[in-house]
C-alpha positions, 0 to 999 in steps of 0.5 A, spaced: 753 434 269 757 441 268 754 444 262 757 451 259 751 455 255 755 459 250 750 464 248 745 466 254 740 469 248 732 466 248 734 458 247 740 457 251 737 461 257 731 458 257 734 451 256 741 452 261 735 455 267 731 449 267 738 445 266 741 448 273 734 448 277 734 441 276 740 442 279 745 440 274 752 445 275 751 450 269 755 456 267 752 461 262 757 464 258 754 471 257 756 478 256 755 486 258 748 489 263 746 481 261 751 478 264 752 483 269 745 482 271 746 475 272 750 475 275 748 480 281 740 477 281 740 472 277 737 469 271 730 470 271 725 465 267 718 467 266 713 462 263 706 462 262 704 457 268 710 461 273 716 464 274 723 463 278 730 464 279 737 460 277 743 462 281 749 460 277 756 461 275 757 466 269 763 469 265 764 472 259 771 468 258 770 461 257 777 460 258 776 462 266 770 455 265 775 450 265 772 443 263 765 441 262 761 436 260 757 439 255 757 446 251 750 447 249 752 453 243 746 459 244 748 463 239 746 467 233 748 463 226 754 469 224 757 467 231 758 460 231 765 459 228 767 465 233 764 462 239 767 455 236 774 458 237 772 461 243 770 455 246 776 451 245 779 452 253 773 447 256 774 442 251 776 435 253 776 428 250 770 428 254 767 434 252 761 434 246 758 440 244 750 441 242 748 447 237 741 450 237 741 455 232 735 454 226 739 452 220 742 447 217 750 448 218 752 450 224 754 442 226 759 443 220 761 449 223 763 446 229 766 441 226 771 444 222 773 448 229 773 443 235 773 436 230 767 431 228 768 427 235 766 433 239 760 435 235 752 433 235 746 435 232 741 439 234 735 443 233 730 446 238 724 449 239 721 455 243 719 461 244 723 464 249 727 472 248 730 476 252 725 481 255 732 486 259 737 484 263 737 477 267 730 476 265 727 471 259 719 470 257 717 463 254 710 464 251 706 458 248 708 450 250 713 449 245 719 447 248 724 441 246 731 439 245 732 434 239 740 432 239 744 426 236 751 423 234 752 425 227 752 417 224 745 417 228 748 411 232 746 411 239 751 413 244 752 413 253 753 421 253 747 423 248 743 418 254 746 422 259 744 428 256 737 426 254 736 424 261 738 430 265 734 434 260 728 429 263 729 431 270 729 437 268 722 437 266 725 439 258 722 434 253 728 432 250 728 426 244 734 423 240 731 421 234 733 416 228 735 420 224 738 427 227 740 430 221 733 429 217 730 433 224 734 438 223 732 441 216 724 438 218 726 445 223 728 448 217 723 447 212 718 450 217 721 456 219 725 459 214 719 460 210 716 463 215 721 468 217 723 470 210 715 471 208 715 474 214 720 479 215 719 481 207 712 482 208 713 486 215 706 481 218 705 476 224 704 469 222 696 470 223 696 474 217 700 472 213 698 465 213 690 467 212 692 471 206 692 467 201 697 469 196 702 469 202 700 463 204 702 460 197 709 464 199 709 460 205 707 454 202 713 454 195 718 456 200 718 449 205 717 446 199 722 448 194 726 446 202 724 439 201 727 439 194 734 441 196 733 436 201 731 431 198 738 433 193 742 432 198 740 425 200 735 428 206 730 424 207 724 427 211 716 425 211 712 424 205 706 431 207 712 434 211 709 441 207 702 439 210 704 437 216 708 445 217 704 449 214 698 445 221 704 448 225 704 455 222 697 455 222 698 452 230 701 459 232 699 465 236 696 471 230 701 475 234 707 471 233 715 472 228 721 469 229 727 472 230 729 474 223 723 478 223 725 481 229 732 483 228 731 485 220 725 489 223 730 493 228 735 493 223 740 488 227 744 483 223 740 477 222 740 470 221 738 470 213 744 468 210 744 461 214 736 461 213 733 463 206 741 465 203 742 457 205 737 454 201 739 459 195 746 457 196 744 448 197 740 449 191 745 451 187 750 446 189 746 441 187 742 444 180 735 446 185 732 452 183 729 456 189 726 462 187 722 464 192 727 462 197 731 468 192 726 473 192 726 473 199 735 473 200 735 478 195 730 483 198 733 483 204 740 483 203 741 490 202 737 492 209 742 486 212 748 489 209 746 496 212 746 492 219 753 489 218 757 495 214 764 496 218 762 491 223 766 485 225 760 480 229 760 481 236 762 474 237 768 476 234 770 483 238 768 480 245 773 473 244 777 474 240 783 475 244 781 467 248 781 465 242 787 467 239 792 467 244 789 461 249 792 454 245 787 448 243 
């Protein structure tokens, strides 16, 4: 298959490496010293069991990919939309598109842009980032790709993809129900990155402290209620079950919400704890907790995009605009 990473950050890195060793024809979509480095080095995946390299195709101009199979979109929520425009120039009748942001809306996004046949859901999971340019650390063994048609009906392209992420050696799942697996992703870690990034501790010691161990728990909770509001169905002890998960973690461990705020970058808290305000109130769900945490973290996250446009947006904007659908 011929697979465009739009966004070579911690997941689509991690993922589209695996992809091209396994010897798939992967093009990363990349930026500045990142791109560069991939560019003259390679992309260097470093795990817990070894490391190695992937040499392969990799641009900052979608328009110079031409057309692929697959567009895996690894960029930050506030860059869907952008790299959605971006990308018209790969897509044909034939290309679909598979996100992996945390977050409930980017199928939505993609949707709106490209048009619902070319979209799935998906959801993913690991532990992967940027260390410096051209070099990605994956720690711990959480790594999947869960991704399906948004009807849930079965599909020959969801197959093929699923099959070349199992010769990758990616455990990869195409669920019954896509949508419910990608909000049970939600109800995990949104909690967890807003009593993170609130409170300025790693997992270990805010799942051991009782009063915030009740915050983690009130907020996947509040999340299944706006769930079940808007007609999401997810497991009966789902709170339980991602709170074993959370409990699972490294002591050491944050999300990248937390990270980001911490650094005074642009984060993801509107699509994580601002979302779950937001689809509370469109359908009566008070959210509280979920409150709390958007509110306290919004002037911090106003500072970090105060006169700025995202990055997405400055970067492609000229691809996007003047190259036709």
């Amino acid at each position: 298959m011929r697979i465009a990473v739009f966004g070579t950050g911690g997941a689509g890195g991690y993922f589209g490496a695996n992809l091209a060793r396994a010897g798939e024809q992967v093009i990363f979509i990349a930026r500045g010293e990142h791109l560069q480095a991939i560019r003259e080095q390679g992309l260097r995946i470093e795990t817990t069991t070894g490391a190695f390299i992937v040499r392969s195709d990799a641009t900052d101009d979608p328009a110079q990919v031409g057309a692929v199979d697959v567009v895996l979109v690894g960029v930050k929520t506030w860059q869907v939309a952008d790299a959605a425009r971006a990308m018209r120039p790969m897509i044909t009748p034939r290309t679909f598109v598979v996100p992996l942001q945390n977050g409930v809306e980017a199928s939505g996004e993609l949707a709106g842009v490209l048009g619902a046949k070319h979209v799935l859901g998906g959801v993913c999971g690991t532990v992967s980032r940027v260390i410096s340019p051209g070099y990605i650390l994956s720690i711990g063994e959480t790594n999947f790709i869960k991704f399906g048609e948004l009807d849930n009906k079965p599909s020959e392209r969801t197959e093929r993809l699923r099959q070349a992420f199992e010769r990758a050696g990616v455990k990869a799942e195409v669920p019954s129900d896509i949508k419910s697996a990608i909000w049970e992703k939600f109800l995990f870690v949104a909690p967890y990155g807003g009593v993170g990034a609130v409170t300025r501790e790693p997992a270990g010691v805010i799942r051991a402290t009782p009063e915030t161990r009740v915050m983690l728990e009130r907020g996947m909770q509040e999340i299944l209620e706006v769930s079940r509001a808007h007609k999401v169905p997810l497991a009966e002890g789902i709170v339980k079950k991602s709170m074993v998960l959370l409990d699972a973690l490294a002591p050491d461990s944050t999300t990248s919400l937390q990270r980001d705020i911490a650094a005074g970058r642009p984060s993801e808290l509107e699509a994580w704890n601002g979302a779950v305000v937001r689809l509370g109130r469109e359908t009566g769900v008070p959210t509280p907790l979920h409150e709390f945490i958007y509110h306290r973290l919004l002037p911090s996250e106003l500072r970090a995009r105060h006169g700025m446009e995202s990055s997405a947006a400055k970067h492609f904007k000229k691809s996007s605009t003047s190259t036709p659908r």
